[in-house]
C-alpha positions as CSV (number, residue, x, y, z in Angstrom):
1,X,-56.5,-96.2,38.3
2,X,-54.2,-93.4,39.7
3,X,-51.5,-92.2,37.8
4,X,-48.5,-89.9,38.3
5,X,-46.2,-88.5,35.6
6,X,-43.1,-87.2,36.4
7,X,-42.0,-85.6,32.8
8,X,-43.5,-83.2,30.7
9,X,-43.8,-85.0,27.8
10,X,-45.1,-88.4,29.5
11,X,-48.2,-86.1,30.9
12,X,-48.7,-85.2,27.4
13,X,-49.1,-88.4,25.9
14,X,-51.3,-89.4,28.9
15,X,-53.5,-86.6,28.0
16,X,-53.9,-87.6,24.3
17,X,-54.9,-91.1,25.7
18,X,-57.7,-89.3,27.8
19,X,-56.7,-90.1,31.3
20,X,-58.1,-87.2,32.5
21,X,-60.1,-88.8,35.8
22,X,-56.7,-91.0,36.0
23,X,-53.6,-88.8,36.2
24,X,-53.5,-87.3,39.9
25,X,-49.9,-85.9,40.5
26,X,-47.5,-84.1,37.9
27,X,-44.2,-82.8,37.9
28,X,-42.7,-79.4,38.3
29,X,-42.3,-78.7,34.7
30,X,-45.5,-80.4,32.8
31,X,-47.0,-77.0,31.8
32,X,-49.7,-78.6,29.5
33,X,-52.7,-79.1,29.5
34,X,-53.7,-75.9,30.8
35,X,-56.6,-77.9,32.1
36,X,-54.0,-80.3,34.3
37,X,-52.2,-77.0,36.0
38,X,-54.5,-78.1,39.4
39,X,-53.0,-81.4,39.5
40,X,-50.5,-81.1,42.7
41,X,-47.2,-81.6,41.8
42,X,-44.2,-84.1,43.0
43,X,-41.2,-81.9,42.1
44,X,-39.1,-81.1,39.4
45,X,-38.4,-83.8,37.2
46,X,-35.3,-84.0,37.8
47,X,-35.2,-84.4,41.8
48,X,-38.7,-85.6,42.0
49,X,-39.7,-85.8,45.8
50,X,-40.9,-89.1,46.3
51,X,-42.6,-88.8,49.5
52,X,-45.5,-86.7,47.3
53,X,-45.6,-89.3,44.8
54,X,-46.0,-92.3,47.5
55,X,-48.7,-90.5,49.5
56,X,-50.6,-89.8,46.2
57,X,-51.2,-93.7,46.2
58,X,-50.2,-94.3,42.2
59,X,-51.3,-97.5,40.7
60,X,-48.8,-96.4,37.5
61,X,-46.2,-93.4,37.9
62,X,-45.0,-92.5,33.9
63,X,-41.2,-92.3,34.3
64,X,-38.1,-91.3,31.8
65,X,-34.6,-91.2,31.0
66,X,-35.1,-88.7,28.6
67,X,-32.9,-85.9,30.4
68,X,-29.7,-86.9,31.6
69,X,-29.7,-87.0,35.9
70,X,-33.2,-89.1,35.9
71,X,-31.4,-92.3,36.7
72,X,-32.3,-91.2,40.3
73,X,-36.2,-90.9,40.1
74,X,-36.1,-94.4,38.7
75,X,-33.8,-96.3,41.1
76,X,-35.8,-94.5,44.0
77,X,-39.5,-95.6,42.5
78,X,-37.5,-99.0,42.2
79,X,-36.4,-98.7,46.3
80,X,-39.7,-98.0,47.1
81,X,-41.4,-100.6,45.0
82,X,-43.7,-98.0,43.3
83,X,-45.5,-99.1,40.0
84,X,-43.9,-97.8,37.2
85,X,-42.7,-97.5,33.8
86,X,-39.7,-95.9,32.1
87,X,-40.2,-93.9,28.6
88,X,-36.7,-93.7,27.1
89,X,-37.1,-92.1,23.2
90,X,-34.1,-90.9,21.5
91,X,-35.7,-91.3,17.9
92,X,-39.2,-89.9,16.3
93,X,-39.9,-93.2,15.5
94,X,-39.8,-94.4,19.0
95,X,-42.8,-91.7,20.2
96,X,-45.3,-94.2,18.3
97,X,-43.8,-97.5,20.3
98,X,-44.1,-95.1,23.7
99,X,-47.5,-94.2,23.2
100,X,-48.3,-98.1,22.7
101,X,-46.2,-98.7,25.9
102,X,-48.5,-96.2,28.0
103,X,-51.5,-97.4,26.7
104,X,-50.9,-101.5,27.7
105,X,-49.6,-100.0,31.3
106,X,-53.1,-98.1,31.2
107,X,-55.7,-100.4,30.2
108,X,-56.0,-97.7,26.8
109,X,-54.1,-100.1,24.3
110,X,-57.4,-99.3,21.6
111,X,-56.8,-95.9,21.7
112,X,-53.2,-95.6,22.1
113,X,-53.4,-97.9,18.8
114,X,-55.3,-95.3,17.0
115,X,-53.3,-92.1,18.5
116,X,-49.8,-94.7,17.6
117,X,-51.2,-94.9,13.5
118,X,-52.6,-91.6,13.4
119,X,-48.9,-90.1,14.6
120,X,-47.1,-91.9,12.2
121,X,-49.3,-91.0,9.7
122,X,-49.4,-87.6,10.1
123,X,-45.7,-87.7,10.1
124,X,-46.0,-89.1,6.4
125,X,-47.9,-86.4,5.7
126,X,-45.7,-83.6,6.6
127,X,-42.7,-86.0,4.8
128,X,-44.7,-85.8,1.8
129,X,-45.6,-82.1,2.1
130,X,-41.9,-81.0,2.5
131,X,-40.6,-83.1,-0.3
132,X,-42.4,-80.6,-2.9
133,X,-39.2,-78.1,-2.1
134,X,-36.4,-78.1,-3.8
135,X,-33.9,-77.0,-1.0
136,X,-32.5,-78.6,2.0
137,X,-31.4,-75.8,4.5
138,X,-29.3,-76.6,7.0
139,X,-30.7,-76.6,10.6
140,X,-28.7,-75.5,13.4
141,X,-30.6,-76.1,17.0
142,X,-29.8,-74.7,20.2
143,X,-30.7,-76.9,23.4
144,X,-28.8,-74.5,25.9
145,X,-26.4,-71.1,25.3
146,X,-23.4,-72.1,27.6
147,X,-22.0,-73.9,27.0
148,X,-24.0,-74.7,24.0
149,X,-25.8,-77.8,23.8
150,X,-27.3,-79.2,20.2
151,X,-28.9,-82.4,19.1
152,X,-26.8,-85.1,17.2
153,X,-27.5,-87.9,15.0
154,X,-29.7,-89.8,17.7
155,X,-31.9,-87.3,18.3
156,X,-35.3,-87.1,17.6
157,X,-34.9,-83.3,16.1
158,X,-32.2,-84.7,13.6
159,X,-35.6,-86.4,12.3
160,X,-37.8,-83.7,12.9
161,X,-35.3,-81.5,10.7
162,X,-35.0,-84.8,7.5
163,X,-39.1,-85.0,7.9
164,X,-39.3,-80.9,7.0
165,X,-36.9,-80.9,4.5
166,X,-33.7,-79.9,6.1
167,X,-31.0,-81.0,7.3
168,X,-29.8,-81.0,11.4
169,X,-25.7,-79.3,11.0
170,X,-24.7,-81.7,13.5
171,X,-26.2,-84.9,12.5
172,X,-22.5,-86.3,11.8
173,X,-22.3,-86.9,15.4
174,X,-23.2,-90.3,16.5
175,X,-24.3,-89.2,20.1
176,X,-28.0,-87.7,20.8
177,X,-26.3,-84.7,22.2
178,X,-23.3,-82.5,21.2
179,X,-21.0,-80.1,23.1
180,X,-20.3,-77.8,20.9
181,X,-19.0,-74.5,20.4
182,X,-20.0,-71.3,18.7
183,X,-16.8,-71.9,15.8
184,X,-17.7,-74.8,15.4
185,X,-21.4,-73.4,14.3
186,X,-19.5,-70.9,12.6
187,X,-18.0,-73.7,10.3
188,X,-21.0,-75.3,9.5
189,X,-22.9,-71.9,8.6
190,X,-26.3,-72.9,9.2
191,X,-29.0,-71.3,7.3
192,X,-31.3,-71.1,10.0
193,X,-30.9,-70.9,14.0
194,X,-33.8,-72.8,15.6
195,X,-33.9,-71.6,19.8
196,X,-35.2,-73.9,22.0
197,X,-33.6,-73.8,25.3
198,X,-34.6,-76.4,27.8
199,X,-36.8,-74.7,30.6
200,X,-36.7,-71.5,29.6
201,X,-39.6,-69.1,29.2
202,X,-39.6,-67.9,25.8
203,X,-40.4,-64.4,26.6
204,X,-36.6,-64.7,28.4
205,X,-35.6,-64.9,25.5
206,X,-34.2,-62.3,23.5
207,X,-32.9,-62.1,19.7
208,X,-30.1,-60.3,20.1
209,X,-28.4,-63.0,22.6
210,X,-27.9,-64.7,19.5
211,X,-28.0,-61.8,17.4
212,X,-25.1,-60.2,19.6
213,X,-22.7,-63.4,19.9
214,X,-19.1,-61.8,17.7
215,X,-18.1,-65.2,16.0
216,X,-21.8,-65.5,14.1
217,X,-21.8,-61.9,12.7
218,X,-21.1,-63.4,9.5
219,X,-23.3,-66.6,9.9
220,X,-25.7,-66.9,6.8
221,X,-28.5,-67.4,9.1
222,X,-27.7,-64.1,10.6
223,X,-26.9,-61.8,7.6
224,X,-30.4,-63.5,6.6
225,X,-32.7,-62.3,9.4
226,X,-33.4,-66.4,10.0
227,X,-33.0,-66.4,14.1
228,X,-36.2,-68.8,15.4
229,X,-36.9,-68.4,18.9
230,X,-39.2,-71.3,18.9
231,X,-41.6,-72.6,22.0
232,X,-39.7,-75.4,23.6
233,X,-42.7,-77.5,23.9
234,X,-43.0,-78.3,20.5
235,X,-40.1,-79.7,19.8
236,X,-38.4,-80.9,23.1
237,X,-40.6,-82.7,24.2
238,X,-41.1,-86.1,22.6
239,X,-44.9,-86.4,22.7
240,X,-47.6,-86.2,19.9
241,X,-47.0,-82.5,20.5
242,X,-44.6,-82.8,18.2
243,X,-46.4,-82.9,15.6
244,X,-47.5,-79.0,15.5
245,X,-44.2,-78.2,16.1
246,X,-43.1,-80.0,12.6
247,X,-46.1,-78.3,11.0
248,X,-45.1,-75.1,11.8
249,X,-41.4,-75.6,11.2
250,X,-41.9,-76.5,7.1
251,X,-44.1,-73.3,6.8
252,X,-41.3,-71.4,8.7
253,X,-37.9,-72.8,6.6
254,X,-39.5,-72.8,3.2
255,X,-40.2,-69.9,1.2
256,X,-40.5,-70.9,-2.0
């Protein structure tokens, strides 16, 4: 079988289902595995050149909706009659049913069964591990800088932050993504400031572009030296990757 992904997280799951011999194009962005970075690559997942992905014969390209703007990748595999099938996961909950999804369209439903339990367990876990502290600190996340971007209530880092033991500032919002601007954050007075912008190297990244921004000055999280700049991978991504990325966020929000 010959498979293309074309999203980051989609080559990740097919990489915990060990398709290695199977998986013979990538996108632009997928970054990991390091062992994958041969693969040759169909584009950025956003404008995904589908001449590449025909000529690399797939039996099963791994598409998504995940980012707004993908519509187009899936309309064109539809125009072109490619296999395919689309991973659309807004919830933590829904990483599980995905996996499950990938392995049927694979021929790997035994072990996507196993890597399906063994994510939701481990997410239990960490559940259970984070209830043992008393507080709840309030999360503020930070998709993009300008204008800024941050997860709402049906997002899969509103459950991220519950499952650690915290709570997302802008979970109120019934929408997976919020528009929001820096007094608004002000007003919510997070007590810690997670960065994970989308695309960006993290080494771009520096603390005093959040450090620096006049309306936060007197932020809680700021006056408390609680600025994250946080590897993107882990936590935008919704892939069993996820998982490390919850592991190190209860270590790094509780203290006590």
């Amino acid at each position: 079988m010959r498979i293309v992904s074309i999203c980051p997280s989609n080559t990740e799951i097919l990489y915990y289902l060990g398709l290695h011999e199977h998986v013979v194009g990538l996108d632009d962005h997928s970054d990991w595995p390091l062992e994958w970075q041969h693969l040759p690559r169909v584009g950025p997942d956003l404008t995904i050149d589908m001449d590449l992905v025909a000529a690399l014969q797939p039996d099963l390209v791994v598409a998504s909706l995940s980012v707004p703007g993908m519509e187009k990748n899936i309309e064109a595999l539809r125009d072109r009659d490619i296999p395919h099938i689309v991973l659309n996961p807004s919830r933590i909950a829904e990483i599980a049913q995905d996996i499950r999804l990938v392995g049927e369209a694979s021929g790997t439903q035994r072990q996507a069964e196993q890597l399906a339990v063994q994510f939701d367990e481990t997410i239990e876990s960490i559940r259970q591990k984070a209830a043992k502290y008393t507080q709840r600190p309030k999360l503020y996340w930070e998709w993009w800088p300008n204008p800024i971007y941050t997860p709402g209530q049906e997002n899969w880092l509103t459950d991220v932050s519950e499952i650690a033991g915290a709570t997302n500032i802008f979970a109120d919002y019934p929408v997976a993504n919020v528009k929001a601007t820096r007094e608004m954050v002000m007003e919510r007075d997070p007590d810690h400031i997670c960065v994970v912008w989308c695309g960006i190297e993290l080494k771009r990244i520096k603390p005093d572009m959040i450090t620096n921004r006049p309306e936060w000055m007197n932020m809680t999280a700021i006056r408390n030296n609680q600025v994250h700049l946080l590897e993107e991978g882990l936590y935008c991504r919704p892939s069993p990757r996820i998982l490390e990325g919850l592991e190190k966020l209860v270590d790094l929000i509780h203290t006590e």
